[in-house]
BAFIFI-415118 format. One line per 4 residues: number of its first residue (from 0); their letters; for each residue z, y, x of C-alpha. Coordinates in steps of 0.02 Angstrom, whole numbers, padded with zeros to 5 digits, always signed. Example, Ala and Ser with C-alpha at 12.3 -4.5 7.8 and 13.67 -1.06 7.14 Angstrom:
BEGIN
0> AS> +00390:-00225:+00615 ~ +00357:-00053:+00684
***
This chain:
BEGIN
0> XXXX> +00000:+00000:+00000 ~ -00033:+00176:+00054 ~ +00060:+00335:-00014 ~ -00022:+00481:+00012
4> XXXX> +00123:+00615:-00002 ~ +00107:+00815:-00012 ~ -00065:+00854:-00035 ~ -00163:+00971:-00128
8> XXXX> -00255:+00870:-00220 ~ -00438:+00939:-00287 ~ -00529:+00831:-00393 ~ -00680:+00965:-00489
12> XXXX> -00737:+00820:-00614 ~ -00539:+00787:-00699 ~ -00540:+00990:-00661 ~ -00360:+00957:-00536
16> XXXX> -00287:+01077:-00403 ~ -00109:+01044:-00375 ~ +00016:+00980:-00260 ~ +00029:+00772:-00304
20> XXXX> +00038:+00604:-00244 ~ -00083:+00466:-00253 ~ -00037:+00292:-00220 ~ -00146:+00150:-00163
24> XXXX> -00129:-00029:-00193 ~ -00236:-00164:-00110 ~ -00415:-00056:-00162 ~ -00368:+00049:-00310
28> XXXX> -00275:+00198:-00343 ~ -00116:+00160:-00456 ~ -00017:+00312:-00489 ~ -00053:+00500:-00447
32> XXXX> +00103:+00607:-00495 ~ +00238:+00735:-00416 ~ +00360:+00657:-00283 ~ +00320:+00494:-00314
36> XXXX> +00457:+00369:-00254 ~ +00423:+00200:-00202 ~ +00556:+00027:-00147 ~ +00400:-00061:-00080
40> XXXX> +00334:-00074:+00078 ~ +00206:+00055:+00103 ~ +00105:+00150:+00235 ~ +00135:+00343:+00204
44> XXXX> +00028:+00515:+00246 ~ +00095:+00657:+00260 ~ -00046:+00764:+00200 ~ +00065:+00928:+00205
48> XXXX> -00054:+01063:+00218 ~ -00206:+00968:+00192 ~ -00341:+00938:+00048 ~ -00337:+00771:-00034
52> XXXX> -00513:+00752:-00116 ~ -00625:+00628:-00188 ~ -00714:+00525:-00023 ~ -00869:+00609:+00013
56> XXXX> -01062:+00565:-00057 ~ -01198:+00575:+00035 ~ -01376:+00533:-00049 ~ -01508:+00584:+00103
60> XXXX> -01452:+00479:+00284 ~ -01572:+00373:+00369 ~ -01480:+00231:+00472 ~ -01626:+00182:+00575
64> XXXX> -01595:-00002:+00526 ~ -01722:-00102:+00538 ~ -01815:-00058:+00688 ~ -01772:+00086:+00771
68> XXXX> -01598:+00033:+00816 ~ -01603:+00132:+00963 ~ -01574:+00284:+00887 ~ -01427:+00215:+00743
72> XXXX> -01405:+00060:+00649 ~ -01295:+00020:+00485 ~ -01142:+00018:+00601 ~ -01128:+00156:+00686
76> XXXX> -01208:+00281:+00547 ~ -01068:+00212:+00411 ~ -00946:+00267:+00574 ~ -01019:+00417:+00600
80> XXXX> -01011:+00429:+00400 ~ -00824:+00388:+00390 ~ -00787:+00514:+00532 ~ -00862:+00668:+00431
84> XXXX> -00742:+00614:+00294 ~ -00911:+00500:+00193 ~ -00852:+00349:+00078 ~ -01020:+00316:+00005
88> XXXX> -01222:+00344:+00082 ~ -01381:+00318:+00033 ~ -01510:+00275:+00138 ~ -01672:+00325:+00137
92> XXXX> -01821:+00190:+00143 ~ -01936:+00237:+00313 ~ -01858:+00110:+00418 ~ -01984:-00008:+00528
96> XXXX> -02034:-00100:+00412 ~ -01997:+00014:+00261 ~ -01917:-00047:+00119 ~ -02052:-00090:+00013
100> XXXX> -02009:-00288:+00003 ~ -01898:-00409:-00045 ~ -01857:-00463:+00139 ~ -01821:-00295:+00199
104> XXXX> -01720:-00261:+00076 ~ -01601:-00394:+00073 ~ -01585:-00411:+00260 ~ -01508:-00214:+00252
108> XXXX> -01394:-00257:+00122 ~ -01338:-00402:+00219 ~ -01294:-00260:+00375 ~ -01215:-00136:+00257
112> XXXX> -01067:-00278:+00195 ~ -01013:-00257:+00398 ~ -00997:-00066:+00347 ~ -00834:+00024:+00345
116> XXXX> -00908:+00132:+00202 ~ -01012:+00115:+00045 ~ -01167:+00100:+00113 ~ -01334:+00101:-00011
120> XXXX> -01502:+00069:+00004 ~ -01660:+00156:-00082 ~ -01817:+00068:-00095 ~ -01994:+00145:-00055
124> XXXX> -02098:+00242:-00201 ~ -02262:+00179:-00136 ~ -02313:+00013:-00030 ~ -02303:+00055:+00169
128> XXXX> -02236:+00244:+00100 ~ -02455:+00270:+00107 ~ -02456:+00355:-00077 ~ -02557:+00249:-00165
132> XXXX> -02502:+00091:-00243 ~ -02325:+00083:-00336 ~ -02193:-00048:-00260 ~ -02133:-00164:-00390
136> XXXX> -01980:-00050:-00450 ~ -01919:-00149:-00583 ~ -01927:-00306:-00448 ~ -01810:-00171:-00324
140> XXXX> -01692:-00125:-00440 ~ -01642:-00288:-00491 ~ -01621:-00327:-00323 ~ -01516:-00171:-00297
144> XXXX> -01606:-00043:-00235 ~ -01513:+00119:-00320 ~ -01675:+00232:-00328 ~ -01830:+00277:-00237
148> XXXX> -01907:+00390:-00110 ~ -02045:+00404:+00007 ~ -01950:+00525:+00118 ~ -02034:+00593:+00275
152> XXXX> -02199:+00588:+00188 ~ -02242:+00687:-00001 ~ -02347:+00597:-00131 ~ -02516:+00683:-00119
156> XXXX> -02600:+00589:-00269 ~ -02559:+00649:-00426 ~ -02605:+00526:-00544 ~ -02478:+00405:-00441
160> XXXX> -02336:+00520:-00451 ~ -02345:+00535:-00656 ~ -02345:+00344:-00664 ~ -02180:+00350:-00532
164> XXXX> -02106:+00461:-00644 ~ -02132:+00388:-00808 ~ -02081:+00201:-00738 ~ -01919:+00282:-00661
168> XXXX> -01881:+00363:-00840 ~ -01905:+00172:-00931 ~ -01790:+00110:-00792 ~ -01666:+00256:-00769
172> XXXX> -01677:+00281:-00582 ~ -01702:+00441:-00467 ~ -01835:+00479:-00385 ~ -01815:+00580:-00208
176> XXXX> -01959:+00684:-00152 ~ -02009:+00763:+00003 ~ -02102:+00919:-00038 ~ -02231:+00972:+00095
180> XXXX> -02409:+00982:+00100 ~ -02488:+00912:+00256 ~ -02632:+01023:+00229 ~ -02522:+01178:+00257
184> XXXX> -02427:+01111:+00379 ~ -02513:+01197:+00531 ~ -02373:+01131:+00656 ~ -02207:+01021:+00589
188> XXXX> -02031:+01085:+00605 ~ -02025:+01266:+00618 ~ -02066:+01400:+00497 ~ -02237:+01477:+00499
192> XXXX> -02180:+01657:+00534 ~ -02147:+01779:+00686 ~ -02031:+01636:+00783 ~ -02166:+01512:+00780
196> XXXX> -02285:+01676:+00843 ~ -02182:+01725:+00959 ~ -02183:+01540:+01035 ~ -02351:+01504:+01011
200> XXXX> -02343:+01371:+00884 ~ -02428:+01344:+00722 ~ -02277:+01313:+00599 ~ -02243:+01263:+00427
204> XXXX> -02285:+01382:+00297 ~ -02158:+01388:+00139 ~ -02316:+01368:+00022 ~ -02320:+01178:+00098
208> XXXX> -02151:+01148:-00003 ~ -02190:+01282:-00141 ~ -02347:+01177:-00210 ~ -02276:+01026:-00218
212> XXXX> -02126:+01082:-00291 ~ -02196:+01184:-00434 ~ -02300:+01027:-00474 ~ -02176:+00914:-00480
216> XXXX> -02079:+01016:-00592 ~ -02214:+01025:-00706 ~ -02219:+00826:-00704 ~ -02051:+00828:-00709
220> XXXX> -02020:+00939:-00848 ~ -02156:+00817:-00949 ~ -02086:+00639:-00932 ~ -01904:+00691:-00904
224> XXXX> -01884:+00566:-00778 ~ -01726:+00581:-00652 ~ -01781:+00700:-00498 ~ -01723:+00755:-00347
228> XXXX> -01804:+00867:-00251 ~ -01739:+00825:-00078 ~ -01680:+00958:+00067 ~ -01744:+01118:-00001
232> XXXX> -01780:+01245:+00102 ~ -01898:+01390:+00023 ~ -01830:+01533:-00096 ~ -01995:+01516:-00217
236> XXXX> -01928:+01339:-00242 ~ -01768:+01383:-00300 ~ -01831:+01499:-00439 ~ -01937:+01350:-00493
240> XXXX> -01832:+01214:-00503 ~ -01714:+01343:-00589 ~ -01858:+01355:-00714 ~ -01898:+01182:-00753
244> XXXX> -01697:+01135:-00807 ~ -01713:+01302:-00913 ~ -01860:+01206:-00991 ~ -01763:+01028:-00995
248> XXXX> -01815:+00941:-00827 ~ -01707:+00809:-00781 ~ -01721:+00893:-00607 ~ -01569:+00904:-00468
252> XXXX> -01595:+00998:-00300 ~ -01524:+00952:-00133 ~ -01488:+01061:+00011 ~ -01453:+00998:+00183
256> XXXX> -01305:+01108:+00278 ~ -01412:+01177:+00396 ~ -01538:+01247:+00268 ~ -01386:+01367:+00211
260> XXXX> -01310:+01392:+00401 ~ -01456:+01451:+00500 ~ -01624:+01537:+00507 ~ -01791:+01503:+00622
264> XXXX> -01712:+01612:+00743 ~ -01582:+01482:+00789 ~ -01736:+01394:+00852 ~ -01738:+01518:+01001
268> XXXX> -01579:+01448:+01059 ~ -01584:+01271:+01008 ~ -01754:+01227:+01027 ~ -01803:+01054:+00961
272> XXXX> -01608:+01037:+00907 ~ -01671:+01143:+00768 ~ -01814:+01067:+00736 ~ -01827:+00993:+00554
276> XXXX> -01955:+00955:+00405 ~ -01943:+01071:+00311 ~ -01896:+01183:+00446 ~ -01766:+01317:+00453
280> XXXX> -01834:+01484:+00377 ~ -01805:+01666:+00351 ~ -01634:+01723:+00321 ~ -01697:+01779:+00170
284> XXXX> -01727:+01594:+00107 ~ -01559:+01554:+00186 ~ -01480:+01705:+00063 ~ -01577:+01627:-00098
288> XXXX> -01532:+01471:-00058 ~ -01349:+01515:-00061 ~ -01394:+01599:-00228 ~ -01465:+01451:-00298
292> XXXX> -01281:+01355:-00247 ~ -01176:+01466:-00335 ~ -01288:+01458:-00492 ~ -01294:+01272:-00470
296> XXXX> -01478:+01276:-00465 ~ -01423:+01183:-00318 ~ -01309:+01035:-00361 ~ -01303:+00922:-00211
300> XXXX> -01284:+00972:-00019 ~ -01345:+00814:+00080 ~ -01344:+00808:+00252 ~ -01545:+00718:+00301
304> XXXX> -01443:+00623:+00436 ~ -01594:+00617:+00568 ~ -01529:+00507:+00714 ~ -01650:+00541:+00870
308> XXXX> -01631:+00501:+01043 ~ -01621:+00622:+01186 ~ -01756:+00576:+01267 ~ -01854:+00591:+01108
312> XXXX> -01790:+00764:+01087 ~ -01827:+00821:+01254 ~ -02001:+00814:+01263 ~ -02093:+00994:+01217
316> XXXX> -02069:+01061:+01032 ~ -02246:+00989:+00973 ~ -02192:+00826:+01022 ~ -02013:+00791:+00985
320> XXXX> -01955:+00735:+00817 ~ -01898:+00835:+00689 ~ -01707:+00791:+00607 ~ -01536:+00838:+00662
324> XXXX> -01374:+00718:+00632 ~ -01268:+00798:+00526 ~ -01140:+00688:+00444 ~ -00997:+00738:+00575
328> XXXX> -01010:+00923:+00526 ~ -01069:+00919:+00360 ~ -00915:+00953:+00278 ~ -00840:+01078:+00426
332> XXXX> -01033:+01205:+00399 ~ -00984:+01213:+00224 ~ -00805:+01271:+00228 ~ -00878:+01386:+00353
336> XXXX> -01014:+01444:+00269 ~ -00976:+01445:+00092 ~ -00800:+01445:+00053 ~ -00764:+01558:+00187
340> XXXX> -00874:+01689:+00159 ~ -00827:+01665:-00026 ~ -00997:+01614:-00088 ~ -00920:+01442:-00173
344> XXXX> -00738:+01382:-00221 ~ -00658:+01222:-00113 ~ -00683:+01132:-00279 ~ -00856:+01197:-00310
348> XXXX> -00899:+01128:-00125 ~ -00817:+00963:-00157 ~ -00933:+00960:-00324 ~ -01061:+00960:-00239
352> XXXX> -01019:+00835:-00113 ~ -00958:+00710:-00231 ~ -00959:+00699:-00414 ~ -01108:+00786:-00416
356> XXXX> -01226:+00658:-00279 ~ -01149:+00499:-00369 ~ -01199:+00556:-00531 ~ -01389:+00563:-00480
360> XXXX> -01357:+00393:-00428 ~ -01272:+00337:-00584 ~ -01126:+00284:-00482 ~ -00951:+00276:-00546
364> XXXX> -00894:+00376:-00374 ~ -00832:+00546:-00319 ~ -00668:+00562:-00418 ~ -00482:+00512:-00388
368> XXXX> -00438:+00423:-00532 ~ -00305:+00278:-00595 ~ -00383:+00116:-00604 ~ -00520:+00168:-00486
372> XXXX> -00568:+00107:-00310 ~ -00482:+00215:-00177 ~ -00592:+00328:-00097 ~ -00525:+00476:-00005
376> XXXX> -00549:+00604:+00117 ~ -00425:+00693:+00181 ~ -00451:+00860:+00287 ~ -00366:+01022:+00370
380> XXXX> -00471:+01169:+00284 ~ -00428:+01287:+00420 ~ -00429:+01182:+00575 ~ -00547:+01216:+00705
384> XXXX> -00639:+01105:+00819 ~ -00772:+01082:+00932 ~ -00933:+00975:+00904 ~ -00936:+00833:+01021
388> XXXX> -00895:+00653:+01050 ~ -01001:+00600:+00893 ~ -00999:+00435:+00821 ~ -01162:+00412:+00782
392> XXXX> -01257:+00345:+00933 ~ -01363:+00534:+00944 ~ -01319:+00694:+00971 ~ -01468:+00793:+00931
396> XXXX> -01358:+00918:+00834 ~ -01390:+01106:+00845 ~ -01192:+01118:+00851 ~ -01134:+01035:+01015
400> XXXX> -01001:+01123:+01087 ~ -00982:+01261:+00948 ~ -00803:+01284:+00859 ~ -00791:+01236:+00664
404> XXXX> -00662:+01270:+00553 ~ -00614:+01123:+00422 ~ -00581:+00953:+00512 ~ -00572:+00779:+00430
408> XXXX> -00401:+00686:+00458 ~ -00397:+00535:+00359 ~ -00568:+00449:+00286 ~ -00499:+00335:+00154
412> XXXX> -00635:+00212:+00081 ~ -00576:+00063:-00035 ~ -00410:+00077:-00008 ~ -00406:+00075:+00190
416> XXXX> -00421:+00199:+00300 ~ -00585:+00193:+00400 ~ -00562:+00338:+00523 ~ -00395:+00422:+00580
420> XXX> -00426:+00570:+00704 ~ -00249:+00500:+00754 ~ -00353:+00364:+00863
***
């Protein structure tokens, strides 16, 4: 048993924020209540001081697992996970090969029962993630795939994407899409603008993300099929997504922390550290972006957990890979970012990072309930801490060796604790 003593606890779906206890037995949460006293034997926290909040959810990682092991596998991602105060992940389907079949599938569900965390697998959208041919989803699903995606690439035919759509509706599954139009993507991972100019690369232009997105909407707002539009980045797309729930789109909208923490001039000083698809923008975007989180146009922030290695990311911008890590500051960049500078509420930015994510997954997650399996992180809000030591086997991170404030103590998930920074 574990007794969590002293905390504030914040849970935004039973609307709580108050000093209480929360015992755990074997996997479940049995009592939450003032003081509670106990004659058992029991493991206790003293969470004095610190937040108690539903375990984290994040619905955008990629585990590397099968194939490109090098750079993570299940392991050390669900560590990496549990350190940044994650219970529960989803992981996206480009793995080598992608998970498009039975085989694949199975094998990384076999890896993720090794995990300390909740660790979840979406399938493909399209066979080999090429765009044309549907996967069998209703096959997927029943094998327990929890949605689909064809992150990394966008679905270019349109006639392919309506039929996605409407089969996700019948079967009541998301759909994750990566919004970016090769054809006006001059040169990947920065922003077409006066940084790319001013180091001679093509860039990105926001219209590669704003045409995709304003035609998914459309589709979306037709067949009200479950949507996510995945790690937006461009202002335009906020005002449309905003548009098609107005009009009764079953449309969510994730935002990866570093979309609201920096701008293409951080490229200057990270170089290919901060270089992502879609790639950092103006600090206008980053503004509107922050608008669109406080309106909830944005519901989900989602890390895009991009393990690389550093010889990858060494090579010259036009040849490394784009994608940062970012499960190990995740939490810390919005604390920082938002709460701080008074742009969300603690509970707002636990929303967001918990009830909110499960619920596009349909999963019974992100609160701290009786009768419910124990997941819980438990952090310092005003603790600072340097970025380094990461558990994830990268470290291509724009943040090495800067000072955070908000740092993860205790990373609770089914009633045992799967990362102390005691040890």
């Amino acid at each position: 048993m574990i007794l969590i003593k002293n905390g504030r606890v914040i849970d935004p779906f039973h609307g709580i924020d108050e000093k209480l206890d929360v015992l755990i037995k074997d996997d479940i949460v049995i009592c939450i209540d003032k003081n509670i006293e106990i004659t058992e034997e029991v493991e206790i926290i003293d969470a004095k001081g610190l937040i108690v909040a539903p375990g984290l959810v994040d619905v955008h990682v990629h585990f590397r697992d099968p194939g490109l092991t090098y750079k993570e596998d299940i392991t050390s991602g669900s560590n990496s996970a549990a350190k940044g105060g994650f219970t529960t992940v989803v992981c996206m389907a480009n793995t080598k090969p992608v998970v498009d079949n039975e085989e694949t599938l199975l094998y990384i569900q076999e890896e993720c029962k090794k995990a300390k965390i909740n660790v979840l697998q979406a399938a493909c959208i399209t066979k080999q993630l090429m765009g044309k041919e549907l996967v069998d989803m209703d096959y997927l699903k029943n094998l327990g795939a929890v949605g689909f995606t064809d992150d990394g690439l966008p679905i270019m035919d349109t006639d392919v994407l309506l039929k996605a759509m409407e089969k996700a509706k019948e079967l009541n599954v998301p759909l994750s899409f990566h919004e970016e139009d090769p054809s006006l993507v001059y040169g990947a991972g920065i922003n077409k603008g006066k940084v790319s100019e001013q180091l001679k690369l093509e860039g990105a232009s926001h219209l590669a993300e704003d045409v995709m997105v304003a035609r998914d909407c459309m589709i979306a707002i037709q067949t009200k099929a479950k949507v996510n539009i995945q790690h937006i980045s461009s202002c335009n797309s906020v005002d449309m997504i905003r548009f098609a729930k107005k009009m009764g789109a079953n449309i969510t909208a994730e935002i990866a922390p570093h979309h609201f923490s920096m701008t293409e001039d951080d490229v200057l000083q990270h170089g290919t550290n901060a270089k992502m698809n879609p790639p950092l923008r103006t600090e206008e975007n980053r503004l509107k972006l922050i608008e669109g989180l406080k309106d909830d146009t944005i519901e989900i922030i989602a890390t895009d957990h991009a393990p690389h290695s550093k010889e990858e990311k060494d090579k010259p911008f036009s040849g490394a890979p784009s994608g940062i890590i970012g499960l190990e500051t995740s939490l810390s960049l919005g604390i920082m970012n938002l709460v701080h500078k008074n742009h969300l509420s603690l509970s707002k930015l636990i929303e967001k990072m918990t009830i909110k994510p499960a619920n596009l997954y349909n999963l019974s997650l992100g609160t701290i309930e009786i009768g419910n399996k124990a997941d819980i992180v438990i952090f310092n809000e005003n603790e600072k801490w340097v970025v380094k030591d990461f558990a994830s086997k990268s470290s291509n991170s724009p943040f090495v060796g800067q000072e955070l404030t908000g740092k993860v103590k205790y990373t609770i998930c089914n009633g045992k604790i799967v990362y102390s920074d005691k040890y």
